[in-house]
N, C-alpha and C positions, 0 to 999 in steps of 0.2 A: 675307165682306167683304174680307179680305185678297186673296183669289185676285181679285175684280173691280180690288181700286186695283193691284194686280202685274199687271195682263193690260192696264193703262192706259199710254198710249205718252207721251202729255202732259199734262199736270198740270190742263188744264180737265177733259180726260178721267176723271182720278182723283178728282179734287172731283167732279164729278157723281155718278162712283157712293156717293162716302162720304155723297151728301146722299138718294140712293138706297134706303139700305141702311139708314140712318137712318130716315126714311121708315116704310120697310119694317118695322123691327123697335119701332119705338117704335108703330105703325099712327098715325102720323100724317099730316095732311093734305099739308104739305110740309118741306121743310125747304132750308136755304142753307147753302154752306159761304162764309165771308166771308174775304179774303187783305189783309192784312198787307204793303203792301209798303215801307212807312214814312213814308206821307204823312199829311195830316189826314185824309185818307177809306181807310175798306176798300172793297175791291173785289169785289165777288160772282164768285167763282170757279167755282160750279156752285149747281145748284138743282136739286130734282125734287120735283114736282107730282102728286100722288091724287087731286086732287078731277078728276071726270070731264070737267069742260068743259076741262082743263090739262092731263090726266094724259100725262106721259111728253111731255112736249112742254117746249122750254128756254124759260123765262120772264125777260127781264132785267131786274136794278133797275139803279134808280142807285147810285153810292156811296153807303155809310151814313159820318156824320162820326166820328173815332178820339174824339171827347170830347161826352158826352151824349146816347150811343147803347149800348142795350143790348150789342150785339156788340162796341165798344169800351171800355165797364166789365168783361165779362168778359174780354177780352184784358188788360186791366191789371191784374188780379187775380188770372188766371191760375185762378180758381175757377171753376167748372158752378155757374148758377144755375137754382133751379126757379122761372117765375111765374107764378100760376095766371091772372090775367087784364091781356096784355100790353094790351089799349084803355088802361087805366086805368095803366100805368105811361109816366110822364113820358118816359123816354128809347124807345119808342116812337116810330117815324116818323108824323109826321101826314100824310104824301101816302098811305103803306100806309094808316092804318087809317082813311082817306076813299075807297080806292080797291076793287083788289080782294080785298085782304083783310080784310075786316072783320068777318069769320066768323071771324076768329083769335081762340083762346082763350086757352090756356096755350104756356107756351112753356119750352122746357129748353134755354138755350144753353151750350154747355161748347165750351175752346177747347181747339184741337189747336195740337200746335208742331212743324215740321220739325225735321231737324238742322242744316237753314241757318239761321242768325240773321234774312239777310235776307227770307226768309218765313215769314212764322204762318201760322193760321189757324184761324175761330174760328168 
């Protein structure tokens, strides 16, 4: 993992592989890396997709909101949470889990922090 985000020239580039490798090593279906750049919303910095009709292919979302969203209670808490089934938890996007994701199960979000203040990410 380190050798792919070091071999990465711009920061989309290195988000994708960590959401990649993540992916890869957890075998899960997909994963997001979500950026922090200090507004109400994160911003999807990369993504990568396993399941075969997506796979390896960029998928965008919209911004998720920084309050009553899962990816922004773990940024404020700065804690990895485990949730066995995200449909069922409130801060849950309702456009993802009417959309295409709705085969989403469990989910393990944990945040990552730069050494710039002005980017996380999570």
């Amino acid at each position: 993992m380190t050798r792919l985000i070091a071999s990465a020239t711009e920061s989309d580039a290195a988000f994708r592989a960590i959401a990649e490798a993540a992916t890869t090593l957890l075998k899960a279906k997909t994963a997001y890396v979500w950026v922090d750049e200090g507004g109400e919303t994160l911003r999807e910095g990369g993504s990568f997709w396993a399941e075969p009709e997506l796979a390896g292919r960029i998928v965008r979302t919209t911004p998720v909101p920084r309050s009553g969203s899962i990816a922004g209670a773990v940024l404020a808490s700065r804690q990895p949470e485990s949730i066995e089934d995200v449909q069922r938890d409130p801060r849950w996007r309702q456009d993802i889990r009417t959309t295409r994701s709705s085969t989403t199960g469990s989910s393990i979000p944990a945040p990552c922090f730069s050494r710039s203040p002005s980017h996380q990410t999570g």
